[in-house]
N, C-alpha and C positions, 0 to 999 in steps of 0.2 A: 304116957306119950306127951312130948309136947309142940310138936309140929306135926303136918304132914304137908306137900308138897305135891299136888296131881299132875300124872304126868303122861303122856297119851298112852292108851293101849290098859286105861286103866291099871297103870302101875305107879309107883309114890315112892319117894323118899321118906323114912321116916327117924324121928329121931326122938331117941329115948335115952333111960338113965338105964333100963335091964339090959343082962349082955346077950342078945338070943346070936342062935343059929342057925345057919341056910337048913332050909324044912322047916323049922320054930313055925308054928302059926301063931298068929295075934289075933285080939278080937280090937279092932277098931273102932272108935266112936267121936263123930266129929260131925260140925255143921257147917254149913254155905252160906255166905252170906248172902240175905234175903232170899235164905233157900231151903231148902229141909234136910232135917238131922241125919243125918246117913250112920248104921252100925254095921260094919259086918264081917269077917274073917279074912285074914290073910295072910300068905307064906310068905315068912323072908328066901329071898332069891340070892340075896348077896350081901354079904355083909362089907362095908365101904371101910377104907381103912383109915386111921388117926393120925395124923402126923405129933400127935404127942401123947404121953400117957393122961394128959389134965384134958383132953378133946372128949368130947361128948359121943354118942354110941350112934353112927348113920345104917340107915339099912335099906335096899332098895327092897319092896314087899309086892306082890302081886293078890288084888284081890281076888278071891276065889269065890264068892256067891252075890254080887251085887245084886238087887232086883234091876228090872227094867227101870223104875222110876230112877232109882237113884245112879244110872250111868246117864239116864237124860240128864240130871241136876248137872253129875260131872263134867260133863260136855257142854251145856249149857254156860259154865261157870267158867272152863277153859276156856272157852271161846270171847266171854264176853273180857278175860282178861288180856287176850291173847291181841284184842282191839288196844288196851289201853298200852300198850308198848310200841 
């Protein structure tokens, strides 16, 4: 994995070098900044398309077991970027 991209409704952009498929689950693992490491599983919902064969692999992904603490982080973290725009 080498982005993700949070997006309301705790669902992401994510984008990789593997080719998965809508159902493929992933296991996620990524950090907040000044915030804590979040890991946790989730279903590509859609795979986004490339407009060339050399495009890197987008996937829209729904997480499927956050805990409570870490949709706070997420939220917490949307919002506070959601100021800087």
């Amino acid at each position: 994995m080498k982005k993700v991209i949070i997006a309301e409704d705790v669902k992401a952009i994510l984008e990789a070098d593997a080719i998965l498929f809508e159902g493929d689950t992933v296991r996620c693992s990524f950090s907040l900044p000044d915030s804590m490491h979040i890991t946790a599983n989730a279903e590509v919902v859609r795979v986004l398309p490339e407009d060339t064969e050399h495009d890197t692999n987008w996937y829209a992904i729904k997480f499927t077991d956050l805990s409570a603490d870490a949709i706070s982080a997420i939220e917490a973290f949307v919002n506070k970027e959601c100021q800087h725009t």
